[in-house]
Backbone as a chain_set.jsonl record, in Angstrom:
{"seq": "XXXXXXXXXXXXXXXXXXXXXXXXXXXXXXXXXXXXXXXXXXXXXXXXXXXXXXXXXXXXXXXXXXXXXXXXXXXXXXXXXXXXXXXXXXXXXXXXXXXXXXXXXXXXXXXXXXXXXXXXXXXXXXXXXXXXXXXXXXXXXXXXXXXXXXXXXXXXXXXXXXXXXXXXXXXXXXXXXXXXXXXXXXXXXXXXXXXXXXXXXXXXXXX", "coords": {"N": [[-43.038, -16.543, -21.81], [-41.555, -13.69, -22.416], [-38.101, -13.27, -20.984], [-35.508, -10.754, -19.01], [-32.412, -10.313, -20.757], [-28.638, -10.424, -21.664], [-27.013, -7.46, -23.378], [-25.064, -6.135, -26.06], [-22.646, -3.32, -24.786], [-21.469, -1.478, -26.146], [-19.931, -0.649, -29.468], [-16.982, -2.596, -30.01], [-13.818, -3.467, -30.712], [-11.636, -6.087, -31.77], [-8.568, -7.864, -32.833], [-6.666, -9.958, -34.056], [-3.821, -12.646, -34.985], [-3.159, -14.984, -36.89], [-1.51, -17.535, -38.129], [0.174, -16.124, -39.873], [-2.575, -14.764, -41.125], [-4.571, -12.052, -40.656], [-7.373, -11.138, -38.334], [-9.529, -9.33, -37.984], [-12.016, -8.178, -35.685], [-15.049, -7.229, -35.297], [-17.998, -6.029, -33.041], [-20.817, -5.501, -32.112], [-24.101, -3.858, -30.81], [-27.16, -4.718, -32.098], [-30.356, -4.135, -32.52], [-32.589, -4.701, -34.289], [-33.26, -6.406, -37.255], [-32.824, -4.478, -39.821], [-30.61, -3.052, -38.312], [-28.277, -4.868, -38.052], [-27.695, -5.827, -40.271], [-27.16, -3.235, -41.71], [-24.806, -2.394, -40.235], [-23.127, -4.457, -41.084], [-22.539, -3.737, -43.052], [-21.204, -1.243, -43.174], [-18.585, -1.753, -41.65], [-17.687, -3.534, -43.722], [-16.913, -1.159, -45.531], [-15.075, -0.085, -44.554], [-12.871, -1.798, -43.873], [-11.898, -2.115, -46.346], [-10.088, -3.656, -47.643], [-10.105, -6.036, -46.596], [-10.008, -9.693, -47.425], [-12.418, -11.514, -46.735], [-15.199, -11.295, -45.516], [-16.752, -12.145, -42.918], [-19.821, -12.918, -41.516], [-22.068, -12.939, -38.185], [-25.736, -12.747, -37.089], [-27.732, -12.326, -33.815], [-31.003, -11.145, -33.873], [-32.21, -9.822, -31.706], [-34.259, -11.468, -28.809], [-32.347, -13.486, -26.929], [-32.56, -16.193, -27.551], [-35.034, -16.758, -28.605], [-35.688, -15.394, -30.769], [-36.152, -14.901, -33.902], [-34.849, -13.705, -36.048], [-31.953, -14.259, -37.3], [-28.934, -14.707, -38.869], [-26.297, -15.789, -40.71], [-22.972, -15.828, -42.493], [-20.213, -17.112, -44.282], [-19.165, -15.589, -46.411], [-17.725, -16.23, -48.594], [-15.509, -17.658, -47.894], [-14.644, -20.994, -47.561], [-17.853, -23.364, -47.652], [-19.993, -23.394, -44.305], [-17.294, -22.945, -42.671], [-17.219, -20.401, -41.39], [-19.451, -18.645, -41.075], [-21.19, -20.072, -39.522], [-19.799, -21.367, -37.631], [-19.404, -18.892, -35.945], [-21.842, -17.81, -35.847], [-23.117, -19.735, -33.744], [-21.11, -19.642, -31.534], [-22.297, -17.305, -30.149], [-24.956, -18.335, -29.535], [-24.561, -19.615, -27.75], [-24.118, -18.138, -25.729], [-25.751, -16.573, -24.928], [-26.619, -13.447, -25.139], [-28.706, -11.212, -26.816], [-29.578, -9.158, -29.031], [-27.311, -9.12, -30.878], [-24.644, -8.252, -33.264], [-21.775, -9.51, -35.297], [-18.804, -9.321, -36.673], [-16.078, -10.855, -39.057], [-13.456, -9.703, -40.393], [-10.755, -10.777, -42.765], [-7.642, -10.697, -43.283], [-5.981, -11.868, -45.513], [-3.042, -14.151, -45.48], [-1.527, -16.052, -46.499], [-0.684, -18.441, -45.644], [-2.854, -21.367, -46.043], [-5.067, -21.995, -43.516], [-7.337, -24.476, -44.035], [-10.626, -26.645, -43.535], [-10.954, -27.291, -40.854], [-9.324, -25.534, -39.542], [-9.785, -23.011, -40.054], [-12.771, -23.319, -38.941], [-12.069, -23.0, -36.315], [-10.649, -21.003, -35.942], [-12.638, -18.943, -36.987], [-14.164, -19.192, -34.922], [-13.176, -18.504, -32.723], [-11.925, -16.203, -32.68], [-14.414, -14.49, -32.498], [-15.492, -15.407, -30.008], [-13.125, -14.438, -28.244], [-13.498, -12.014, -28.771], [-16.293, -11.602, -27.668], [-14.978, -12.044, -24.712], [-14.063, -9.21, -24.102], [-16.399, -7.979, -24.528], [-18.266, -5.549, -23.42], [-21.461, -5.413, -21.818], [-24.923, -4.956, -21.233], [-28.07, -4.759, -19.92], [-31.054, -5.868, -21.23], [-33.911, -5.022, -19.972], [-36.76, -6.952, -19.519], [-40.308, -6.51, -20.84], [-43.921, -6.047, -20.677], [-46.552, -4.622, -22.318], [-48.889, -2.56, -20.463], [-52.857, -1.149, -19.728], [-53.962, 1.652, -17.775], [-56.995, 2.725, -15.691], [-57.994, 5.025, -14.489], [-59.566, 7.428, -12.37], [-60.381, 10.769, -13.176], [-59.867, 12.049, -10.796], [-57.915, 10.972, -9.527], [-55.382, 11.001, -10.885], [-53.224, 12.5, -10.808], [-52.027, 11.717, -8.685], [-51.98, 8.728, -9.175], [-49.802, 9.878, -11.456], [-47.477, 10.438, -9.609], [-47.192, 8.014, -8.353], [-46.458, 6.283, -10.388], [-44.438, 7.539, -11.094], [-42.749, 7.401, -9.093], [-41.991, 4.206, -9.13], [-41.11, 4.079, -11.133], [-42.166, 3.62, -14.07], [-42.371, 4.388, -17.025], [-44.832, 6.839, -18.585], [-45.987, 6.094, -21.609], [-48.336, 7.033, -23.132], [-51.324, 9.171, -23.111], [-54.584, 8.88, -22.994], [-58.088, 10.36, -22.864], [-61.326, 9.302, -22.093], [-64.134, 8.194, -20.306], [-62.687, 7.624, -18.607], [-58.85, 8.546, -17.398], [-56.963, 6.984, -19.456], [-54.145, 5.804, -19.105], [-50.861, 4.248, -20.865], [-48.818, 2.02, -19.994], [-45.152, 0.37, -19.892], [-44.642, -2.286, -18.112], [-42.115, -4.027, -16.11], [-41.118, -7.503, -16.883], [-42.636, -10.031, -14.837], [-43.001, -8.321, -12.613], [-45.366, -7.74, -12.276], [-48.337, -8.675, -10.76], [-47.183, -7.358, -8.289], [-46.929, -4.651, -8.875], [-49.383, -4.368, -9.625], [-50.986, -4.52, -6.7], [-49.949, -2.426, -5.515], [-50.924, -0.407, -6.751], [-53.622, -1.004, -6.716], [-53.837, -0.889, -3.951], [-53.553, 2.321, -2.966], [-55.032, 3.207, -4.222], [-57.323, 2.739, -2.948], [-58.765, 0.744, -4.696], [-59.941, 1.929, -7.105], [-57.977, 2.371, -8.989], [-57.691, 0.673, -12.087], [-56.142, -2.221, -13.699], [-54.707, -3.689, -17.022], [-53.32, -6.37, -18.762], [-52.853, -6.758, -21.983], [-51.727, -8.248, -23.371], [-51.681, -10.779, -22.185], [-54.463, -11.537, -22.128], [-56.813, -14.246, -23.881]], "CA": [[-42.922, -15.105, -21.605], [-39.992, -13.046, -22.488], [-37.079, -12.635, -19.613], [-34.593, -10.209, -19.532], [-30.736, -10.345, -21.236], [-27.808, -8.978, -21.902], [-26.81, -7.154, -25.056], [-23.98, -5.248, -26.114], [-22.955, -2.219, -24.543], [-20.824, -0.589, -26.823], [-18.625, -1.375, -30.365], [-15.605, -2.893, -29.572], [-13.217, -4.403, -31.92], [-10.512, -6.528, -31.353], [-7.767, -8.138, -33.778], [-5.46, -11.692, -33.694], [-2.857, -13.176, -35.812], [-3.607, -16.781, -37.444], [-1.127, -18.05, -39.087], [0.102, -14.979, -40.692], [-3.742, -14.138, -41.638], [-4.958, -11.017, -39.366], [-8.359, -11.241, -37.907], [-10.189, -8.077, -37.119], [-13.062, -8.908, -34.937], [-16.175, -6.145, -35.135], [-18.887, -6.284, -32.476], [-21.78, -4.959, -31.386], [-25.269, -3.861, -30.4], [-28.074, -4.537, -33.103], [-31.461, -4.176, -32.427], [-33.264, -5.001, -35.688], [-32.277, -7.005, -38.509], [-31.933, -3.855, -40.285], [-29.734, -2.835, -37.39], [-27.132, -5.818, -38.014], [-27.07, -4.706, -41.828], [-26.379, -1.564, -41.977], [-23.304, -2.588, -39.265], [-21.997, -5.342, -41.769], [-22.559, -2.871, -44.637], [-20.212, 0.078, -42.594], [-17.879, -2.913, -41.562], [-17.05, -3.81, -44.946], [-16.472, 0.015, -46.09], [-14.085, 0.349, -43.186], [-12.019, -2.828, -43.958], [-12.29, -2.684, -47.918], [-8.564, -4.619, -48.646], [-9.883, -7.731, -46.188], [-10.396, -10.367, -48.313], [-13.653, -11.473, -45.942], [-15.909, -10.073, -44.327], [-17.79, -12.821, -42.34], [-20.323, -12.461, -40.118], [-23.418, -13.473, -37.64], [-26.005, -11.733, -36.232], [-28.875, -12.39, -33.479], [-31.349, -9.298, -34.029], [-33.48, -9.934, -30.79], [-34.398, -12.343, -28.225], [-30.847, -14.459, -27.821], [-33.377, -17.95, -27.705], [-36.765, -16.651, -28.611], [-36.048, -14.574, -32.113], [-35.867, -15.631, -35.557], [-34.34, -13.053, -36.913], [-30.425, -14.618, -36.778], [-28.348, -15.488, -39.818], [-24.498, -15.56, -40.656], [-22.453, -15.896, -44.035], [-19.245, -17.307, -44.61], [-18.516, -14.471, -47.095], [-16.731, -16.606, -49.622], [-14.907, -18.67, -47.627], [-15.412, -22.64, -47.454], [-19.033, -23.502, -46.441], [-19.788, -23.998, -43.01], [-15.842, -23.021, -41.664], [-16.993, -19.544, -40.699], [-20.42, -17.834, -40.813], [-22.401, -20.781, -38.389], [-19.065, -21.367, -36.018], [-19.335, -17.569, -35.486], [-22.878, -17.694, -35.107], [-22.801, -20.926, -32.655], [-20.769, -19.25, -30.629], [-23.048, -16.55, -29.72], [-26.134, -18.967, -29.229], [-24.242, -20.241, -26.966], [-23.647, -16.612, -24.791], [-27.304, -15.968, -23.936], [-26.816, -12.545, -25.369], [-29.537, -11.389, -27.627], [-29.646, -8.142, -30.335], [-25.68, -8.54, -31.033], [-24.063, -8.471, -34.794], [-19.904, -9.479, -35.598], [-18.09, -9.096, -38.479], [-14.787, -10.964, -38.725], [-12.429, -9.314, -41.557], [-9.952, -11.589, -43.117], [-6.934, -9.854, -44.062], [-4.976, -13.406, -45.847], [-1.224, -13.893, -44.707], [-0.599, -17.0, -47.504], [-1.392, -19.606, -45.47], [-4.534, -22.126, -45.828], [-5.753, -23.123, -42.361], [-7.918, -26.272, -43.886], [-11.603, -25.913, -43.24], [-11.015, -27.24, -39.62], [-8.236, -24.357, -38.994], [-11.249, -21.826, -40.389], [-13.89, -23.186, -38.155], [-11.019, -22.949, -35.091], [-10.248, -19.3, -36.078], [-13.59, -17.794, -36.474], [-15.075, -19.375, -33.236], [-12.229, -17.931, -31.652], [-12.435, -14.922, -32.674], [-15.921, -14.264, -31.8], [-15.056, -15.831, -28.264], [-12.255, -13.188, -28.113], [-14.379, -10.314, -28.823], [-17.242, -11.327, -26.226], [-14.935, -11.818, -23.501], [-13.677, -8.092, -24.029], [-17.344, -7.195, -24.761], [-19.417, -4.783, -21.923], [-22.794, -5.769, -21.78], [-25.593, -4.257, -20.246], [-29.128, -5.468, -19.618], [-32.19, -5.61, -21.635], [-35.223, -5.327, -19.424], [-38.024, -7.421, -20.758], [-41.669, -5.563, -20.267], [-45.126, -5.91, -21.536], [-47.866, -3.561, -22.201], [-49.683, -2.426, -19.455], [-53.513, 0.02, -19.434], [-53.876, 1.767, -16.368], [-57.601, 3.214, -15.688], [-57.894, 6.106, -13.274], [-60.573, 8.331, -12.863], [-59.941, 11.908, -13.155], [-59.552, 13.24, -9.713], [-56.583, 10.257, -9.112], [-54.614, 11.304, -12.105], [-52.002, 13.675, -10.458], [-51.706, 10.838, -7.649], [-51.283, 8.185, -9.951], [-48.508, 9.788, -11.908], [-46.348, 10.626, -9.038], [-46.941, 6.585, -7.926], [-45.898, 5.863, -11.609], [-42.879, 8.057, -11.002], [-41.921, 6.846, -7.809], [-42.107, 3.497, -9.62], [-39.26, 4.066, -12.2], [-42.054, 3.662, -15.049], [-42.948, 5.734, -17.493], [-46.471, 6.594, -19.483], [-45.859, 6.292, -23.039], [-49.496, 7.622, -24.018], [-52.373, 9.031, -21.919], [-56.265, 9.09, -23.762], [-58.896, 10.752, -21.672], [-62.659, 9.617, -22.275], [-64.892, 8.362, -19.357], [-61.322, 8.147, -17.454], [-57.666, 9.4, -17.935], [-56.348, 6.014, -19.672], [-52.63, 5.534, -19.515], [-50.406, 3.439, -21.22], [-47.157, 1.618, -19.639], [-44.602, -0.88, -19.965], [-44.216, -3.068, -16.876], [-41.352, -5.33, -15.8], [-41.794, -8.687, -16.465], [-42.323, -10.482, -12.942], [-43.498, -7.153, -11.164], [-47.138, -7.619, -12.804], [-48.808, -8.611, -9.357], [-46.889, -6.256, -7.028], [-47.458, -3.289, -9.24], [-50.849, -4.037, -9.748], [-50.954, -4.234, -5.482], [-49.303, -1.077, -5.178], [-51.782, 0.757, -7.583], [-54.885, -1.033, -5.902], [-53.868, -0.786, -1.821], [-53.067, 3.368, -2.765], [-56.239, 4.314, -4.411], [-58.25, 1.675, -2.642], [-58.819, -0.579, -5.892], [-60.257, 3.011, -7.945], [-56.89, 2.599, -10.388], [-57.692, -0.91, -12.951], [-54.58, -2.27, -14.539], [-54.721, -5.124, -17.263], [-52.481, -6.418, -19.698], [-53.63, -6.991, -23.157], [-50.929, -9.412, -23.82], [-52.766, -11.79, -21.868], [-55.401, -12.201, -22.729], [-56.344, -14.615, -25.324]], "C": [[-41.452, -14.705, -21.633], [-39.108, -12.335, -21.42], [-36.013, -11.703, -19.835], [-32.967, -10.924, -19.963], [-30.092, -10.001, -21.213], [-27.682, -8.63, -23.399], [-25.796, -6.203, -24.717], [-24.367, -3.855, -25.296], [-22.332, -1.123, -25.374], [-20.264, -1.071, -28.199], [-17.476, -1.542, -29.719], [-14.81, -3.582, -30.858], [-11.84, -4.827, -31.934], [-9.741, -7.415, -32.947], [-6.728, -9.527, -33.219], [-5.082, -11.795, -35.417], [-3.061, -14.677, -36.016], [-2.675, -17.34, -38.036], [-0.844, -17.088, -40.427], [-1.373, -14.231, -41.281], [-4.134, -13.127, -40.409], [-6.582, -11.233, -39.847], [-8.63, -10.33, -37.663], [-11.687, -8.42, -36.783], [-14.352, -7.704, -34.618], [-17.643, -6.779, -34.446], [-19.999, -5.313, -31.882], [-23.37, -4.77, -31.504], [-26.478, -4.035, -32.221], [-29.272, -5.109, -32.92], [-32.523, -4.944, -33.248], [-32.322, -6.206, -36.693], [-31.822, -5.882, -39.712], [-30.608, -3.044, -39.983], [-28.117, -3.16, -37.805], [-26.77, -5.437, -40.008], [-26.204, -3.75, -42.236], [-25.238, -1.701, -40.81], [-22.236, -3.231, -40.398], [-21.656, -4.527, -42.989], [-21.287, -1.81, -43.912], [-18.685, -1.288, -42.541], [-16.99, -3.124, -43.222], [-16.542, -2.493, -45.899], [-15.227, 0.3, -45.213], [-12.841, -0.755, -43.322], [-12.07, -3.559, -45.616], [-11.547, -3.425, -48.488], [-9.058, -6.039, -47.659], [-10.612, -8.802, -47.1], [-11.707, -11.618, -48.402], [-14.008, -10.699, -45.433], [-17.309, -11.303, -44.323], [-18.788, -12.734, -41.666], [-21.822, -13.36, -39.596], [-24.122, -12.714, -37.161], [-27.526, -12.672, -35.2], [-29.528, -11.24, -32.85], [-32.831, -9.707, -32.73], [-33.015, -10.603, -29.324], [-32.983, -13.056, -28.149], [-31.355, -15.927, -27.79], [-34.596, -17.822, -28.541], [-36.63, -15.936, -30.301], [-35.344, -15.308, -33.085], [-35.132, -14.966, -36.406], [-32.651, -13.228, -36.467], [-30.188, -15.66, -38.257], [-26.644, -15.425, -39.483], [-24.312, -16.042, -42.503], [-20.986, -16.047, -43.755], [-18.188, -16.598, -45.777], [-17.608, -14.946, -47.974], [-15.847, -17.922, -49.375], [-15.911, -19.935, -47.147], [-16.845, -22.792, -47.127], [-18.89, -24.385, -45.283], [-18.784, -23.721, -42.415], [-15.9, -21.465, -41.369], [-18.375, -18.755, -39.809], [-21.199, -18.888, -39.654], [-21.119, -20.771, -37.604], [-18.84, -19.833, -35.429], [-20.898, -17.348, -35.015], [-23.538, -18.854, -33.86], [-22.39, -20.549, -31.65], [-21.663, -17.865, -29.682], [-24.442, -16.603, -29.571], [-25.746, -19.444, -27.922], [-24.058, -19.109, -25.502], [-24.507, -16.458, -23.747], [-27.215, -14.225, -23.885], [-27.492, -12.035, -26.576], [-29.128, -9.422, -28.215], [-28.171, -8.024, -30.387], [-25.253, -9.107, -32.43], [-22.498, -8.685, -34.817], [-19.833, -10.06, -36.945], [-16.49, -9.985, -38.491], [-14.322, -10.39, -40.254], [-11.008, -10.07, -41.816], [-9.042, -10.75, -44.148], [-6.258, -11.818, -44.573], [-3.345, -13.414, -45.842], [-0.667, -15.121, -45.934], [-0.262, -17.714, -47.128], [-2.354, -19.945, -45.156], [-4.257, -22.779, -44.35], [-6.427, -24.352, -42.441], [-8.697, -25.342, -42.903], [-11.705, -26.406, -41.574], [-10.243, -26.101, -38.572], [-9.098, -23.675, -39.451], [-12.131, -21.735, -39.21], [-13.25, -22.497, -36.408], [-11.148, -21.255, -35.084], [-11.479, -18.388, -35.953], [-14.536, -17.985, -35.232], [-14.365, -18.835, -32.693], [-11.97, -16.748, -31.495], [-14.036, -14.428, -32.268], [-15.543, -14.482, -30.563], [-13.989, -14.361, -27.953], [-12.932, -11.983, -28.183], [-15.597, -10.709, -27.598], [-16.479, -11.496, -25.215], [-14.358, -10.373, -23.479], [-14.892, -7.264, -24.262], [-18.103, -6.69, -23.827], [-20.485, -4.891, -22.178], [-23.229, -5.175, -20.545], [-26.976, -4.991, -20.473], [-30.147, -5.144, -20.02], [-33.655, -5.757, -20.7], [-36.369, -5.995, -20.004], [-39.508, -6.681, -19.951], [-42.563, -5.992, -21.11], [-45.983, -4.933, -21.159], [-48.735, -3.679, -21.308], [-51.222, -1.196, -19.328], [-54.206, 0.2, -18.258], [-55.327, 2.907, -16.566], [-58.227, 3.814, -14.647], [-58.84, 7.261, -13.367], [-59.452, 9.714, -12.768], [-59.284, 12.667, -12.054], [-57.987, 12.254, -9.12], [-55.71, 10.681, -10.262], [-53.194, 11.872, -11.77], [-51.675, 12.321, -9.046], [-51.16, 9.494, -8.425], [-49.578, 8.343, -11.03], [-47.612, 10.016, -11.041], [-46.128, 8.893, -8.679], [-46.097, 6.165, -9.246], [-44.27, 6.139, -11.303], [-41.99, 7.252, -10.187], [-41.223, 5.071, -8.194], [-41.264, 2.689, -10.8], [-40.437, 3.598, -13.646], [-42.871, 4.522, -15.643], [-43.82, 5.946, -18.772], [-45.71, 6.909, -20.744], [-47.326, 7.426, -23.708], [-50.707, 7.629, -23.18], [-53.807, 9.336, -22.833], [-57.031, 9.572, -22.656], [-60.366, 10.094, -22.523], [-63.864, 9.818, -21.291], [-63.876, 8.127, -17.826], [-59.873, 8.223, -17.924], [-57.241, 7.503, -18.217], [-54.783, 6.001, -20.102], [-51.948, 4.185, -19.722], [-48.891, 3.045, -20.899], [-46.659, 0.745, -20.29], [-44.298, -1.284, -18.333], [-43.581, -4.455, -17.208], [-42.307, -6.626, -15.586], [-41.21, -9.692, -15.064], [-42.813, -9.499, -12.012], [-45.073, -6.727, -11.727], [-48.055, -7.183, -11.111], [-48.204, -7.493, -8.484], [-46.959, -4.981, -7.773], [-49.268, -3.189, -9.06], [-51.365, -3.742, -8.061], [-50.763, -3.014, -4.793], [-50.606, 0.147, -5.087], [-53.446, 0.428, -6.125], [-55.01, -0.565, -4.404], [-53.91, 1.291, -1.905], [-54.465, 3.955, -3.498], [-57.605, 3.893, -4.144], [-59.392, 1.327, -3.546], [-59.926, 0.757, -6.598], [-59.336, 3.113, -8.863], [-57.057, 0.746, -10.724], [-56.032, -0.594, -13.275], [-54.79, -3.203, -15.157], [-53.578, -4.536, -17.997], [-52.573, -7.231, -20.689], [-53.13, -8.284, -23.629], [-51.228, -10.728, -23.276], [-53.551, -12.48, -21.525], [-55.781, -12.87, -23.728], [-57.491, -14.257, -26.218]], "O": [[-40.482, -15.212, -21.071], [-39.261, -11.177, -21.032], [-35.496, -11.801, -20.948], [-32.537, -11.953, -19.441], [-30.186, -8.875, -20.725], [-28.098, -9.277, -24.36], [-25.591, -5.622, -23.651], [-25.468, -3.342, -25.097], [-22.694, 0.048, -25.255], [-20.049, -2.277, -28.077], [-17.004, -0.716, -28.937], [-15.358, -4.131, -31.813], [-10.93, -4.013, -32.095], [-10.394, -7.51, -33.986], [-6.27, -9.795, -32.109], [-5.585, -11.384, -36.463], [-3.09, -15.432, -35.044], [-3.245, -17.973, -38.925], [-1.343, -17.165, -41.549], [-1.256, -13.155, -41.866], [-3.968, -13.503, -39.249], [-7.035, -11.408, -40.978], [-7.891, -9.977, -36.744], [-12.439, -8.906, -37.629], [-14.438, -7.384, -33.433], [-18.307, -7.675, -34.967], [-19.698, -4.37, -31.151], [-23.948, -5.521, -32.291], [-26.3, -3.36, -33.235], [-29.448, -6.318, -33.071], [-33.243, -5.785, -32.71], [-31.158, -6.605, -36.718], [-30.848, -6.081, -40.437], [-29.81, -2.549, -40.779], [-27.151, -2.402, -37.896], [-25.825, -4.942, -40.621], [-25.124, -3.55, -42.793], [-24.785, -0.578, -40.593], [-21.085, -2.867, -40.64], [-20.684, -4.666, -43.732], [-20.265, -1.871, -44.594], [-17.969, -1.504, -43.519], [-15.841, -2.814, -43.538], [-15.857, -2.714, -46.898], [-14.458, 1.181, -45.599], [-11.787, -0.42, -42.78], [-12.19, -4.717, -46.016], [-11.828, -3.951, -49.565], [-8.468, -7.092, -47.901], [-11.789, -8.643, -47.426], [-12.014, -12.337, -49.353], [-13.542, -9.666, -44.952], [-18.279, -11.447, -45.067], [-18.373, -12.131, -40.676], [-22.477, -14.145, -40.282], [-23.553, -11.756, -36.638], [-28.226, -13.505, -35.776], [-29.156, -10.553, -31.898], [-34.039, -9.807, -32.946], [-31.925, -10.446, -28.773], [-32.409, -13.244, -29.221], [-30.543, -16.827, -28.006], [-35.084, -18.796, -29.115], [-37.639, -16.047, -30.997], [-34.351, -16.036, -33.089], [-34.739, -15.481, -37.453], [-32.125, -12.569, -35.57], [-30.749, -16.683, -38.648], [-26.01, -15.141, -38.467], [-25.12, -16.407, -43.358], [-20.457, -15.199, -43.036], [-17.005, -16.843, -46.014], [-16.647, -14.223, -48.236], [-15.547, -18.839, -50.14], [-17.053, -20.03, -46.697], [-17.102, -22.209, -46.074], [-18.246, -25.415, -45.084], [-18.894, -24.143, -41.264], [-14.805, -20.98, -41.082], [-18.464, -18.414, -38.63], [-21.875, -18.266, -38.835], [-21.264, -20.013, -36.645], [-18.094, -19.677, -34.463], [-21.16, -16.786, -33.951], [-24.506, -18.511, -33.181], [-22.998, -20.884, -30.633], [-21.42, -17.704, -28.486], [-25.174, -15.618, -29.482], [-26.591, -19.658, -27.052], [-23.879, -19.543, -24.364], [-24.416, -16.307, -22.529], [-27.614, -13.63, -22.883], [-26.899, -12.383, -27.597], [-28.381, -8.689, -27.568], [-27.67, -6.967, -30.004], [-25.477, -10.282, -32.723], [-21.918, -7.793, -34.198], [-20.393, -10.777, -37.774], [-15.707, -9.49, -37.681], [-14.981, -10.761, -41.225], [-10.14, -9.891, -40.963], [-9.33, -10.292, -45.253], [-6.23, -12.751, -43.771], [-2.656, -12.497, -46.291], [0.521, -15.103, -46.256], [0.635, -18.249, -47.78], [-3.011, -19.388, -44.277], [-3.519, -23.723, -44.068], [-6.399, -25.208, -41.557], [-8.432, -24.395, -42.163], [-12.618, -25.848, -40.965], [-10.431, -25.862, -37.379], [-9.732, -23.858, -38.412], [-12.353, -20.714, -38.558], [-13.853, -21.767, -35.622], [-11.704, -20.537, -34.253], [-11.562, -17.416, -35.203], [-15.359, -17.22, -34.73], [-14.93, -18.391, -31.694], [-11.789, -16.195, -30.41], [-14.123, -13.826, -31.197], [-15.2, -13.461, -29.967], [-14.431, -13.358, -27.392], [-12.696, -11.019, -27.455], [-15.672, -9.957, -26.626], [-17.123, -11.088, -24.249], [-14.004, -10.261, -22.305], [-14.77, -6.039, -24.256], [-18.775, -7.553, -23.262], [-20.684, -4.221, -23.191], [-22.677, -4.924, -19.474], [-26.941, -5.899, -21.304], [-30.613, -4.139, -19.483], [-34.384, -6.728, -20.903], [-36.898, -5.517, -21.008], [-39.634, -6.425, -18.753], [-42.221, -6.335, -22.242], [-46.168, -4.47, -20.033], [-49.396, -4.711, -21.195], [-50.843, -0.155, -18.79], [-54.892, -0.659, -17.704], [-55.165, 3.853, -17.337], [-58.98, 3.174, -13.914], [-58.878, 7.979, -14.367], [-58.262, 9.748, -12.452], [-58.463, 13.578, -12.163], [-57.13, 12.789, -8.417], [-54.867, 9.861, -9.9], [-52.196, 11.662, -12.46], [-50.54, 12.51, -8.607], [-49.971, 9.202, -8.303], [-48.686, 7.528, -11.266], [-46.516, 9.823, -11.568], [-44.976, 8.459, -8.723], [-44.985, 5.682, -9.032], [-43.296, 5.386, -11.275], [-40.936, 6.663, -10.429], [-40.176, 4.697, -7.666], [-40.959, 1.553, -11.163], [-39.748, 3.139, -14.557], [-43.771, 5.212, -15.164], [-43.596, 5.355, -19.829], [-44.93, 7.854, -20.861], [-47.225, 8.335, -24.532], [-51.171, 6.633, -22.625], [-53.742, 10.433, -23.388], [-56.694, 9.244, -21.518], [-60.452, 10.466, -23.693], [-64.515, 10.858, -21.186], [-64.105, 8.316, -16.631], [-59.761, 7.872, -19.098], [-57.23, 6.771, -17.227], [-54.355, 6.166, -21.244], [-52.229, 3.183, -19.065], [-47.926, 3.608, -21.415], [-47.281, 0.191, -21.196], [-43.757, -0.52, -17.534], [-43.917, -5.415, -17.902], [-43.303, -6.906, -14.919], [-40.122, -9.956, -14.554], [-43.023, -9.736, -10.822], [-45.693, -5.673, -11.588], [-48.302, -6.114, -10.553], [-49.01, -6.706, -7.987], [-47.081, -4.044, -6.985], [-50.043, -2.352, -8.596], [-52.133, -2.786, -7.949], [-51.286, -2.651, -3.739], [-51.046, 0.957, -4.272], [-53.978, 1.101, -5.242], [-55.968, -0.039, -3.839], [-54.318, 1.768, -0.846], [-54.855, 5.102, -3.279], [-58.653, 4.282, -4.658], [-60.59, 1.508, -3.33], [-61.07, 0.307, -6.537], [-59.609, 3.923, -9.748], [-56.717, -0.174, -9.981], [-55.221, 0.329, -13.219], [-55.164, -4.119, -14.423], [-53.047, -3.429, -18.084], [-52.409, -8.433, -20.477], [-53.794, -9.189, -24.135], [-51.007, -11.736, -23.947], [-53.605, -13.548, -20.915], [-55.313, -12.438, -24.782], [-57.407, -14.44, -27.433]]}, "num_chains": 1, "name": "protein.A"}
């Protein structure tokens, strides 16, 4: 079951000197894998004279999702796009994309002075990076007859969550997300307050 993370809180973008080569270091939040795209795609319009434009991204989960590549953008294989994405397996921060931009100064680092430089950069940009906290939740349907309905949503409220989608047929069916870990004590809440007249499952699992 999926726990919460952190993930970016903002772009940030930091810069270092290599060996006469300048580093510009682009970071931040990306949800999707088309998310982390369309970042590296702006990225590379924004820094059109660097003569890279490396990058990694993990578009999810920072253990659990599949959607996580990187590209060495020209340079050597292996001395940029995986030690940039290595380093941010290593974080435990999940939907975050970086770009490094390689301006070239006219000296070769040697592909062990590459791998050095873009792990380090990456490292340099997450410790200047603000992170904030992905809640993890699963789908929750909450079945309430009619005359609890107006009692139920203020409990919801009070509750901090909030109905995505309410159906009415033979009772007002609403649809949440609930924190994962506060399954049982929500469901306690609901039952002790409308003495066990509000159901609650969660579709997810069941198998």
């Amino acid at each position: 079951m999926r726990s919460s993370y952190s993930i970016p809180a903002e772009h940030i973008c930091v810069e270092q000197e290599i060996k006469r080569s300048r580093f510009i270091t682009d970071i931040a939040h990306a949800e999707t894998r088309a998310d982390a795209v369309a970042f590296i795609e702006r990225v590379k319009t924004q820094q059109p004279e660097a003569r890279h434009h490396c990058w990694a991204y993990i578009a999810g989960h920072p253990v659990e999702s599949i959607e996580r590549a990187s590209s060495d953008a020209g340079e050597p294989q292996g001395t940029a796009g995986k030690p940039m994405l290595n380093v941010l397996q290593h974080k435990g921060i999940g939907e975050i994309v970086v770009v490094v931009s390689r301006y070239f100064g006219g000296i070769k680092l040697g592909a062990g002075g590459l791998v050095r430089a873009y792990a380090s950069c990456v490292q340099q940009a997450i410790d200047a990076l603000p992170l904030s906290l992905r809640i993890a939740t699963l789908p929750a349907v909450l079945h309430i007859p009619f005359a609890l309905e107006s009692q139920a949503r203020h409990l919801l409220d009070g509750l901090n969550i909030t109905i995505k989608q309410t159906f009415y047929q033979h009772d007002a069916e609403m649809h949440v997300d609930i924190e994962v870990g506060r399954q049982q004590e929500i469901e306690q809440i609901l039952t002790n307050a409308s003495s066990g007249n509000i159901r609650i499952h969660f579709p997810e699992s069941q198998s």
